[in-house]
C-alpha positions in Angstrom: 86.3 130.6 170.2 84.0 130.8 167.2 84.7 130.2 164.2 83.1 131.4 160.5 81.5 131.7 157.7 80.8 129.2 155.1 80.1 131.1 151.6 81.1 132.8 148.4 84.1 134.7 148.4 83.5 138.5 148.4 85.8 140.1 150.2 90.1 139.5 150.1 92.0 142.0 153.1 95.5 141.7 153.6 98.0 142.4 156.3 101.1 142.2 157.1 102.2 138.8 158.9 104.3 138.1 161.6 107.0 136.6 159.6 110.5 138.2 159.2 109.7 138.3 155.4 107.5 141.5 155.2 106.7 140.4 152.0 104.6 137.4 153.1 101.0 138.6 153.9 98.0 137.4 154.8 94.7 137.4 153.1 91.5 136.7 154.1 88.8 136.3 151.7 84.8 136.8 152.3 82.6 134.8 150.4 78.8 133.9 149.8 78.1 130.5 151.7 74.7 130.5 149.3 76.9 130.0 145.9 79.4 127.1 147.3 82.0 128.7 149.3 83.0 127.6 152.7 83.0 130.7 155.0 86.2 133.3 155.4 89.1 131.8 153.6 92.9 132.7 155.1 95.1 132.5 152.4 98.9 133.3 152.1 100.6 136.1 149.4 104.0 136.2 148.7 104.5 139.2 147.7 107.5 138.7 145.8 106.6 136.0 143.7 103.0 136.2 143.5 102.1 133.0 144.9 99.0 132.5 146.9 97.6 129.7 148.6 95.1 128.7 151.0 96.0 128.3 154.8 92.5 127.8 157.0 89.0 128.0 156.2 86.7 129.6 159.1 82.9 128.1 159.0 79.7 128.9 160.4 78.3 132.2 159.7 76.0 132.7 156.0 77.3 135.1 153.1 80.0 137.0 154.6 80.0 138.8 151.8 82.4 142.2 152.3 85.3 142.5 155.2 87.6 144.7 156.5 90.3 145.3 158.6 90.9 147.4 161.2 93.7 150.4 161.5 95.5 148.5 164.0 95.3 144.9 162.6 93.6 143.5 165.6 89.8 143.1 164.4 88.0 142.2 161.4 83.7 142.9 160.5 82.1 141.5 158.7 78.6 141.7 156.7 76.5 138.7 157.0 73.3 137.3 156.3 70.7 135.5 159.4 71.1 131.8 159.0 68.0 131.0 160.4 64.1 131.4 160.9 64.7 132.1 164.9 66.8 135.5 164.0 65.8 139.1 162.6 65.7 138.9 158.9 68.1 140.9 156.8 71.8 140.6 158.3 74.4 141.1 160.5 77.9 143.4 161.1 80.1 140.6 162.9 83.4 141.2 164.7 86.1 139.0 165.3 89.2 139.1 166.9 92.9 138.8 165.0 94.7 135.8 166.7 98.3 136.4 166.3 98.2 133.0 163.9 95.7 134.6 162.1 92.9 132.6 163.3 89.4 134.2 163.8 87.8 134.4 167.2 83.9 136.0 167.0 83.3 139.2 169.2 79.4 139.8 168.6 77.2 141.3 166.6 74.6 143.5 165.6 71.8 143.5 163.3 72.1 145.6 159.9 68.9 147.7 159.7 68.4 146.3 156.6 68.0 143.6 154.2 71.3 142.3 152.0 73.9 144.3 153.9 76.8 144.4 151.0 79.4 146.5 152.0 81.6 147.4 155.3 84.0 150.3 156.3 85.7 151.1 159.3 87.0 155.0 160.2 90.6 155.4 159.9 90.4 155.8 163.9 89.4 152.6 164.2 86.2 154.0 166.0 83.7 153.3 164.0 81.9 150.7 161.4 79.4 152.2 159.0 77.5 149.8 156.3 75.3 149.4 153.9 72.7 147.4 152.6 71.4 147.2 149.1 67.7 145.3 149.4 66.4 148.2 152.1 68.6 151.0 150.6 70.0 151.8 154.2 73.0 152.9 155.7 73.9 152.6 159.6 76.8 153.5 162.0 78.0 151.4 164.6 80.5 152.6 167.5 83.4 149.6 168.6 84.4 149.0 172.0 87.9 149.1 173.1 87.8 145.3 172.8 86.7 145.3 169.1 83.3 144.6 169.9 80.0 146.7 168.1 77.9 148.5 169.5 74.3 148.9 168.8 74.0 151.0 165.2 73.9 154.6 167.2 72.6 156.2 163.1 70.9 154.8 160.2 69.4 156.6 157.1 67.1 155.4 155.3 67.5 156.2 151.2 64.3 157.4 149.0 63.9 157.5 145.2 64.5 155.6 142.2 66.0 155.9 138.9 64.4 154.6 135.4 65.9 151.2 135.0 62.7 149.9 136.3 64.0 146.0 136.8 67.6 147.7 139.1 66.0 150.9 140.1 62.3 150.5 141.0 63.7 151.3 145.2 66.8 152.9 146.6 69.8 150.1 146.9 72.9 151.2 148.5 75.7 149.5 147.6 78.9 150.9 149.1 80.1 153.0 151.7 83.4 154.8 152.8 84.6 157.0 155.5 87.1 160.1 154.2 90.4 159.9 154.7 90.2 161.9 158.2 87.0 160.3 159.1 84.7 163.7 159.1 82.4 162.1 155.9 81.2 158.9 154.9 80.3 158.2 151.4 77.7 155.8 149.9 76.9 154.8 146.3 73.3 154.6 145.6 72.5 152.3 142.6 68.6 152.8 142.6 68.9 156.1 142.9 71.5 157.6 140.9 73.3 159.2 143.3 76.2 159.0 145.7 75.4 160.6 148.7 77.5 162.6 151.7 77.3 162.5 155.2 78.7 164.4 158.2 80.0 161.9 160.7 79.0 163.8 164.1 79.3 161.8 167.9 78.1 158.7 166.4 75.1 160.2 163.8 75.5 160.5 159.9 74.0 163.7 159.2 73.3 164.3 155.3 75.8 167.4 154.7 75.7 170.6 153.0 76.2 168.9 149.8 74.0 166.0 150.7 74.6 164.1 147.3 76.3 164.4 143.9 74.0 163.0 140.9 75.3 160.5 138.1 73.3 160.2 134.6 69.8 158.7 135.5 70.1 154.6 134.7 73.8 154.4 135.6 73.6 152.3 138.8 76.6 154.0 140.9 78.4 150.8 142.5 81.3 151.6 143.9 83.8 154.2 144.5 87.9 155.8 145.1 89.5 158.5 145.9 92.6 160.5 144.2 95.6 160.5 146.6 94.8 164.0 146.5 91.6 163.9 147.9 90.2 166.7 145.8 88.5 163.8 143.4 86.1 160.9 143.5 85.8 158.4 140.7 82.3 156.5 140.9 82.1 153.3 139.1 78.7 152.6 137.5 77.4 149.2 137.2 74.2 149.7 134.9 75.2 151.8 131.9 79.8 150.7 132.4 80.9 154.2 132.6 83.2 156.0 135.0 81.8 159.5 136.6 84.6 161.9 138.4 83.6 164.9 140.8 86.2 166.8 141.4 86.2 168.8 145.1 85.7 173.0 144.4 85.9 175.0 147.5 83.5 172.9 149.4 81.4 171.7 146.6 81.8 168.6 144.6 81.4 169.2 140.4 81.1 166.8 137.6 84.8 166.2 135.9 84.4 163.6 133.6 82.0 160.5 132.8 84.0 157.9 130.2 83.0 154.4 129.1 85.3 151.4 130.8 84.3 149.4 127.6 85.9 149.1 123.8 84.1 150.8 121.5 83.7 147.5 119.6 81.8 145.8 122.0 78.1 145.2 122.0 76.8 142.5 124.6 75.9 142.9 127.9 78.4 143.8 130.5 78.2 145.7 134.0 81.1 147.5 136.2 81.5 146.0 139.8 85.0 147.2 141.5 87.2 150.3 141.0 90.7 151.1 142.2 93.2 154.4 141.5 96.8 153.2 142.0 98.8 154.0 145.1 100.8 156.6 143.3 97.6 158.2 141.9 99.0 157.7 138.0 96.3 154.9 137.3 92.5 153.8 137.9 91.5 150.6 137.0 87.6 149.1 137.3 86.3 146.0 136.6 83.7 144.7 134.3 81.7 141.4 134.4 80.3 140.3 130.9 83.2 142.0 129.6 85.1 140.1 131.7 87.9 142.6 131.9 90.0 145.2 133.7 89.8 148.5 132.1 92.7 150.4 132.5 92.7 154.6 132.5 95.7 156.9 132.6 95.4 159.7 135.6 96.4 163.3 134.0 98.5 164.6 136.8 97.4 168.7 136.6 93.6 167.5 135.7 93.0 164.3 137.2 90.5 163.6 134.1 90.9 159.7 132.7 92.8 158.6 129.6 91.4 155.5 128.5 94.2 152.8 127.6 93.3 149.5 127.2 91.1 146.8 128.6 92.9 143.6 130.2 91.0 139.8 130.3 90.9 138.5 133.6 91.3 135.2 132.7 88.1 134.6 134.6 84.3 134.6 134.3 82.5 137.3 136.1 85.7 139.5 138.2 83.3 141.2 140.5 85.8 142.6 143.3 89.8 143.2 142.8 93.0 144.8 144.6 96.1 146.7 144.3 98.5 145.8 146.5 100.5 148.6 148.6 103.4 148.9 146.6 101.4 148.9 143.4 103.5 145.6 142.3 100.8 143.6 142.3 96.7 143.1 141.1 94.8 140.4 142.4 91.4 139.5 140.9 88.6 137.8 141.9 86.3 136.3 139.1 82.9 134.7 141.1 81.7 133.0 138.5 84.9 130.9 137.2 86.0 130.5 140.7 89.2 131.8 140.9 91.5 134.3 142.2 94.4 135.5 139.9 97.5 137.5 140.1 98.9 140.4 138.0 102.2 141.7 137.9 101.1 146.1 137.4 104.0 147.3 134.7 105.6 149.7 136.2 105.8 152.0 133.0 102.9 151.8 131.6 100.5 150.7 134.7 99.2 147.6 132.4 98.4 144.4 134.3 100.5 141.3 133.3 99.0 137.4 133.8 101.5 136.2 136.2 100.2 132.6 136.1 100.1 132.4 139.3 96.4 131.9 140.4 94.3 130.0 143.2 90.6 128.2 142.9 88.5 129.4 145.6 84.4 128.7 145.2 82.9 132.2 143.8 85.5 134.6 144.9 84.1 138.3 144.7 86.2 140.9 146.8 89.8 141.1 147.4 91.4 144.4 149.4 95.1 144.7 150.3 95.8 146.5 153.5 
């Protein structure tokens, strides 16, 4: 049995454990092994008193940077970076097998087509693992084995362009990608390029589709992404210029809704968006910004889906790059790298604001946290 990473925390998944209390989950948390951290952290929720707290700690992989989950619990991938001068420069997907303790055992791996693979999502079939990486701009597809294990990347695309921010955008850097809810599509925010582009996911090829790519304002760095409950609307975070773009679905093409600020207009100094969440119930969005150190929070209209901006919320943090929502909207967990700390909202049920529960957990650089 291997075990993993050692790193900076980037990546929190949670499932459900095998305790009578279904209210008691798991969480395992990716970090960057360059900045401090450890490897994947397994840490414990209670999810009706907001406590967390650190269980195990899995060594021996570098910068595990983003996770996830499989549909069916049993298997976990993993982004990585090589360790050493003897393997293939740029990274590694890794896949480990779900111990019924929770413990990790490593699968295999494959190589990422690309250098600083960031992000990692797995079709809600469980079939597949697409990533991407943001130093090469790339994006492959991998197929997985009954057992969990990957298969050799069967598709990758290779981005071109840049934007005018000539110190972020001088080359294409992909920086998230995400399978639609029925696994035809994946979608993939391109910060160097402005753009996040579509793809047809076809016997194991990503095909650029009719629509190939929806544009945001040149210089605004897409990052990340969510989707509406409805899945009629996509809400693009963008790291370089803190705004919020919206495309809303039309027949089979995707428009321009709405682009709003996720910053007061009082504030001046430099800040830039990393994570963005809608809530379960599709009322609220929330994104994150780093500088700003803050969750902005936006009201959903229900017949437009445009944004309402409401408030901004401190993180009590330095730098909350990646943060989660739990699945019964209760609960926002945050993930500030710099400060080195993971803390826990209580979401108001009325009004969708996140409360400081003061409940909160020091983990080395902490950077992305996902409830499943």
């Amino acid at each position: 049995m291997n075990k993993i990473l050692t790193g900076l925390i980037l990546c929190v998944l949670f499932f459900p454990a095998s305790s009578q209390e279904d209210l008691i989950q798991k969480i395992y948390v990716g970090t960057y092994t360059s900045e401090g951290a450890e490897g994947i952290y397994l840490c414990r929720f209670d999810g009706t008193t907001g406590e967390i707290s650190l269980e195990k700690t899995f060594k021996g992989v570098e910068d595990p940077s983003f996770l996830t989950i499989s549909p069916d619990r049993k298997h976990l991938f993993a982004v990585t970076r090589a360790s050493s001068e003897n393997e293939k420069p740029g990274g590694y997907v890794n896949a480990y097998r779900i111990q019924p303790d929770g413990e990790l055992e490593f699968i295999n791996k494959q190589i990422s087509h690309g250098a600083g693979p960031c992000h990692v999502d797995v079709s809600p079939n469980g079939k597949y693992v697409a990533i991407a990486t943001y130093s090469s701009g790339t994006t492959s597809l991998y197929g997985v084995n009954e057992d969990g294990s990957l298969k050799p990347a069967s598709s990758t695309i290779v981005n071109q362009g840049s934007g005018p921010d000539k110190a972020r955008q001088s080359a294409p850097h992909a920086h998230s990608i995400r399978f639609s809810r029925d696994g035809s599509q994946a979608f993939s925010a391109d910060l160097g390029t402005d753009q996040l582009n579509i793809f047809d996911v076809k016997k194991g090829e990503l095909i650029p589709a009719r629509q190939p790519f929806v544009k945001m304002a040149p210089g605004a760095g897409p990052r990340h992404f969510d989707f509406h409950p409805n899945n009629k609307v996509i809400y693009v975070i963008n790291e370089l210029n803190s705004t919020i773009t919206s495309f809303k679905k039309n027949g089979k093409t995707w428009e321009e809704l709405q682009t709003i600020s996720t910053l007061p207009e009082d504030f001046t100094k430099r800040s830039y968006c990393a994570d963005i969440h809608v809530s379960p119930d599709g009322r609220y969005l929330y994104g994150s910004n780093r500088g700003h150190n803050s969750i902005a929070v936006f009201k959903i209209d229900n017949s437009t889906q445009m944004l309402e901006w409401q408030t901004s919320v401190s993180t009590e943090g330095d730098w909350p790059r990646n943060f989660v929502l739990s699945p019964d909207g209760k609960f926002m967990l945050v993930a500030n790298q710099k400060s080195g700390n993971i803390v826990v909202f209580t979401i108001n049920k009325e009004t969708g604001l996140p409360v400081f529960s003061g409940k909160e957990l020091a983990l080395p650089s902490p950077v992305c946290l996902d409830f499943l």
